[in-house]
N, C-alpha and C positions, 0 to 999 in steps of 0.2 A: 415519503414519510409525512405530507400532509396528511396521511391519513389518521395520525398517531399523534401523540404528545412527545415520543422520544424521539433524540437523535442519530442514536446509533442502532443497528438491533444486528445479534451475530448468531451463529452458531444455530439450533434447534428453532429457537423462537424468531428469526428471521425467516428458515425454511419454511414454517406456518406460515408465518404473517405474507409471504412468495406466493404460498400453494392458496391463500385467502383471496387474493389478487389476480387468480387466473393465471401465474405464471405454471411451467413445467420445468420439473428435475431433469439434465441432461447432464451426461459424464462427457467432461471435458478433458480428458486423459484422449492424448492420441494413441496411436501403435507406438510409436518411438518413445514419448515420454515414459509410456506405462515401463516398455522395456527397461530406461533408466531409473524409474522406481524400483523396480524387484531387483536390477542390481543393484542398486545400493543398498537394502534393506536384506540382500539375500536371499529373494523369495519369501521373506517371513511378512512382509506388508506393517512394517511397524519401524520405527527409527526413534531412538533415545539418547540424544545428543549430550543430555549429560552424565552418557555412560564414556562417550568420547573427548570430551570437551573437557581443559582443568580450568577451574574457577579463574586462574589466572590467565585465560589467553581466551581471549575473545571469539566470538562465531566467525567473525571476516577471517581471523589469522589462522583459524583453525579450517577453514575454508581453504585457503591457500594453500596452506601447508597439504594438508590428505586430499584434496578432492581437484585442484589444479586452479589456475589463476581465474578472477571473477572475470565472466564479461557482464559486459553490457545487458541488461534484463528487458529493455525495451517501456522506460516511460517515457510518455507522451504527453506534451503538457500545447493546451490552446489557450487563447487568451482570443478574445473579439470583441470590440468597439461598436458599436450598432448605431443607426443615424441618429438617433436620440442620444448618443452621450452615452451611455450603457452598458458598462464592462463584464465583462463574464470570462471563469477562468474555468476549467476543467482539466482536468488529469487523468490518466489513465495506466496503470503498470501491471507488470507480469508478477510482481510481486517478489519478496526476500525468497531466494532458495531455502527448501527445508527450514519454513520456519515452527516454531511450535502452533500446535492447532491454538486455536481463538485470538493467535495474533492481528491487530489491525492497524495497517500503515499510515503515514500522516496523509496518502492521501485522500483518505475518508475525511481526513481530519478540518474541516475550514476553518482557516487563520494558522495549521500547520502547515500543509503540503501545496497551497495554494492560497490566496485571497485578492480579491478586489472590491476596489472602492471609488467608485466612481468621480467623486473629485480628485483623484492621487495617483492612481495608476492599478496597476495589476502585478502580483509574483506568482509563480510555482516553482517547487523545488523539486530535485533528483536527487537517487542516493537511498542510502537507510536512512527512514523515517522516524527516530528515536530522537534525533536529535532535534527535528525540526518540529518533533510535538512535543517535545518538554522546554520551546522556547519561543512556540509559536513563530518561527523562521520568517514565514512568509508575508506573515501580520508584518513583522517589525522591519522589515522590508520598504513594505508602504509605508508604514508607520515612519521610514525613513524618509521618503520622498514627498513626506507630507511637511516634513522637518525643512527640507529643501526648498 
């Protein structure tokens, strides 16, 4: 994103900005995931949660209830110290099950999903990211051990 003035880019004009850079489009559907795509969706390739979903019960509990208990989705979070004093945090995740398209997690998010600061320390967080980027979780984290 030094290439750019923005921070985020999603959806179409990321793909661009990808295919501008000399990256290539590859489908990341395995055999098995695809499989539990069309079954969920039916073979039709389309999923409308808020055909399923009542205003009052949440994606997790409606999760649970029809589709069978959450596991584990596999984030990964680093942190590294470098001889210089030099903190660096990165994350990595499989992402919310069946989220709506143009969703983006806090871990894009720096000062949500993740932060470091060199005099204070380092966070990242796990979980649904909603929470942690409407309060910048990770910031106030350090923010706390700066306090300390």
């Amino acid at each position: 994103m030094e290439l750019t003035p923005h921070v985020l880019l999603v959806g179409d004009g990321a793909e661009r900005f990808a295919k501008l850079l000399g990256f290539t489009k590859i489908n990341l559907f395995t055999q098995e995931s695809k499989a539990k795509y069309e079954g969920w969706t039916h073979g039709k390739g389309q999923f409308y949660p808020t055909r399923y979903i009542k205003l009052s019960e949440s994606l997790f509990e409606w999760y649970n209830k029809y589709v069978g208990s959450v596991k584990s989705s596999g984030t990964v979070n680093i942190m590294a110290l470098d001889g210089g004093g030099n903190l660096a945090v990165g994350v990595s995740t499989s992402g919310l099950f069946m989220k709506l398209p143009g969703r983006v997690g806090d871990s894009a998010i720096f000062g949500a999903g993740n932060y470091a600061d060199n005099r204070y320390g380092a966070a990242a967080c796990v979980g649904r990211g909603e929470l942690a980027m409407r309060t910048c979780l990770a910031k106030m984290v350090v923010e706390n051990m700066r306090r300390d």
